[in-house]
Residue, then its C-alpha position, 0 to 999 in steps of 0.5 A: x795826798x795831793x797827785x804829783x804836778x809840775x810847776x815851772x818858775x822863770x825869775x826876772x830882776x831882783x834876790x828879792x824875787x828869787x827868794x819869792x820864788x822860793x817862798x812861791x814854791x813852798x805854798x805850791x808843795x802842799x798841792x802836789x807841785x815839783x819844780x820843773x827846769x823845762x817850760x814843756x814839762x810842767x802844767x803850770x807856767x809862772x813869770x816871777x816879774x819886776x817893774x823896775x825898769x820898762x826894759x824888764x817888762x818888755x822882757x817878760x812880754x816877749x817871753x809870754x808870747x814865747x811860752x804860750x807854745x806850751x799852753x795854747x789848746x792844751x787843756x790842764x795846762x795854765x800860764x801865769x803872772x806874777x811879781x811886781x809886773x803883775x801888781x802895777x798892771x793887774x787888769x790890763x796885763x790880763x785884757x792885753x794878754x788874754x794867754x795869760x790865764x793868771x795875774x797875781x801880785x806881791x801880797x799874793x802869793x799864798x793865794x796861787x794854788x786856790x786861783x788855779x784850782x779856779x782856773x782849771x774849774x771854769x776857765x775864766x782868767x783870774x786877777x789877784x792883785x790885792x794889797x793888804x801892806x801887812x803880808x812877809x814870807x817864808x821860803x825853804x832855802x834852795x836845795x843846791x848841796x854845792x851853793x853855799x851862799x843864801x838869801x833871806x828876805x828880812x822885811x817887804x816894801x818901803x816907806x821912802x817915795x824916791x820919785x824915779x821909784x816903783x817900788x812902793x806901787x808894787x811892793x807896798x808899805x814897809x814891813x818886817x819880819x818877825x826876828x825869830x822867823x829870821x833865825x829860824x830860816x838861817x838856822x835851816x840853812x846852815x842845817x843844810x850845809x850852807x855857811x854864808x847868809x845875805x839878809x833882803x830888803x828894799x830898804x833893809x837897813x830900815x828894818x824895824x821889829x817891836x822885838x828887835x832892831x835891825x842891829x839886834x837881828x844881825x847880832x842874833x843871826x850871827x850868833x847862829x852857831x855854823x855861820x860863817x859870814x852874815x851880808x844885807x841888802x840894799x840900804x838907804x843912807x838915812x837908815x844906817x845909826x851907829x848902832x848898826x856900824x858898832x854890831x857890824x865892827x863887834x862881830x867877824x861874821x858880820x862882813x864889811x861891805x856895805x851897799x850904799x845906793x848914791x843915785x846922784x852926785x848933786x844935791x839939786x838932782x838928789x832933791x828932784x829925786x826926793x831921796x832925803x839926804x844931801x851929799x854931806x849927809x852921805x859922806x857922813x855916812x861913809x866916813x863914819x864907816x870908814x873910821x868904825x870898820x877899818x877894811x869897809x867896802x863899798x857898792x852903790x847904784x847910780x842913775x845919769x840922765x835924770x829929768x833936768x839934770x845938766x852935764x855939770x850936774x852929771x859932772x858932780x856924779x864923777x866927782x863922787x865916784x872918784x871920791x869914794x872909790x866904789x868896789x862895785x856900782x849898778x847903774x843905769x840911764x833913767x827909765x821912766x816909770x808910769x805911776x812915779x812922781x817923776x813920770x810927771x817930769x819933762x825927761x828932756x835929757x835926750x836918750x842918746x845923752x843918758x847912753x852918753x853918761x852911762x858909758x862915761x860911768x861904766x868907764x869910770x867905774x872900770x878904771x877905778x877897779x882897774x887901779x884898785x886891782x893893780x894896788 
């Protein structure tokens, strides 16, 4: 039986990463590993990381410099990296770095407790940052008899090449779970107590399975007996068929909110952004919806301040926003991201233009939900 020893987990960005520090944990477990709260408890340090946006990244260097307090000159006692930072930096985190005695990426994971072991042998820092495009995995639900809600990532990566996006750089190729390991995952949830499930996915719409469509996999997990409310995240508007409309409307489990990213309001920065579809082929989506799922809501992401876009352009973005009455929307002023397509764009839109533009949408969004509030 392995000795008992402490990790301590920090979590940056996304469910996603959430779940992965989940999944994380469970290959620790078999190599004696508990989860710690405190960073001064444990033996090994671990930043779950996202790339996003550079904001999350300067983040988790400070953080680094922070925690190396509980590992500099203490022997046993190692500091890592790893997540979606880890995958676009690898080496370069660990020369720039030298504190960081481990730097693994998002097809990795499992592969952690042999590094350590490595590590903790000769010393030497360690890099992971292999990519096979083929690895999912699997993470026992939280252990929190008081939460209710849990999330279960269904696929990892993306196929779409958004130029603003690094996901694809850092999370790979799509790829799907199989659909007896997602009910066998929900199953263990609600045998635990929980009653509310929301499905993961970069693009998680897209899912796709020799043995089940994604429409298929949210009939099958909502027949899960106990469940009582079925979600999924986040969707691209060119992956949303009938077919999935028609098993959300037979289904009062599967719940009608749809997280419906936008990004842009003009077709000319939708297509300098490569997102596939043009405005009219959104409204399609939504009013399908509309007409299918009587109580539909809707949530979106928005970017202002994307290379070249004019205040008219910007002016469309409100428009929409207007049009379509969002129940909730994330959003943010671009941020370049080294290695994407758009990185190769003149940003010419001034930083204190972009702040402009994100606080006349943050505005906006809240008049909306103010009105909506008082109906």
């Amino acid at each position: 039986m392995a000795s008992k020893k402490a990790v301590y987990i920090e979590t940056y960005g996304c469910q996603m990463n959430v779940y992965d520090s989940r999944a994380i944990l469970d290959h620790l477990r078999p190599h004696g590993y508990e989860r710690v709260e405190r960073p001064d408890q444990a033996e090994l340090l671990l930043l779950n990381t996202c790339a996003v946006r550079d904001n999350a990244e300067q983040r988790v260097l400070g953080r680094i410099g922070e925690l190396q307090q509980h590992t500099k000159g203490k022997d046993g006692v190692l500091l890592g990296v790893v997540g979606c930072m880890a995958q676009r930096l690898g080496d370069t985190l660990a020369k720039q770095r030298r504190v960081v005695d481990l730097v693994v990426g998002t097809d990795g994971y499992g592969r952690i407790p042999g590094l350590v072991d490595e590590i903790l042998s000769d010393g030497r820092q360690r890099v992971d940052v292999d990519a096979d495009g083929q690895t999912t995995y699997a993470a026992s639900p939280e252990a929190d008899p008081t939460n209710n809600t849990h999330f279960i990532s269904i696929s990892r990566g993306c196929d779409y090449r958004c130029t603003f996006c690094v996901v694809p750089n850092t999370r790979g190729v799509l790829r799907a779970k199989h659909p007896d390991q997602v009910l066998s995952e929900v199953e263990a949830v609600v045998e635990g107590g929980g009653i509310e499930v929301t499905l993961l996915g970069q693009n998680v719409t897209a899912y796709r399975h020799p043995e089940a469509s994604f429409a298929q996999l949210i009939q099958r997990v909502a027949g899960v007996d106990g469940l009582r409310r079925l979600r999924f995240l986040t969707s691209h508007p060119t992956d949303f068929p009938l077919e999935t409309l028609e098993a959300i409307a037979a289904s009062d489990k599967i719940s009608p909110w749809l997280h419906l990213p936008i990004q842009s309001g003009n077709d000319r920065v939708l297509r300098r952004m490569k997102r596939g579809y043009r405005l009219h082929e959104y409204m399609a989506v939504v009013e399908h919806a509309r007409r299918m799922l009587p109580d539909v809501t809707f949530s979106t992401d928005i970017i202002v301040g994307f290379p070249g876009e004019t205040e008219e352009q910007f002016q469309d973005t409100l428009a929409v926003m207007r049009e379509m009455d969002y129940d909730s929307a994330f959003m943010f002023k671009y941020s370049e991201r080294p290695g994407t397509p758009a990185a190769r764009l003149d940003d010419d839109v001034p930083e204190d233009v972009k702040s402009q533009r994100l606080y006349r949408v943050i505005d906006l969004q809240n008049e909306l939900w103010a009105a909506k509030a008082q109906r």
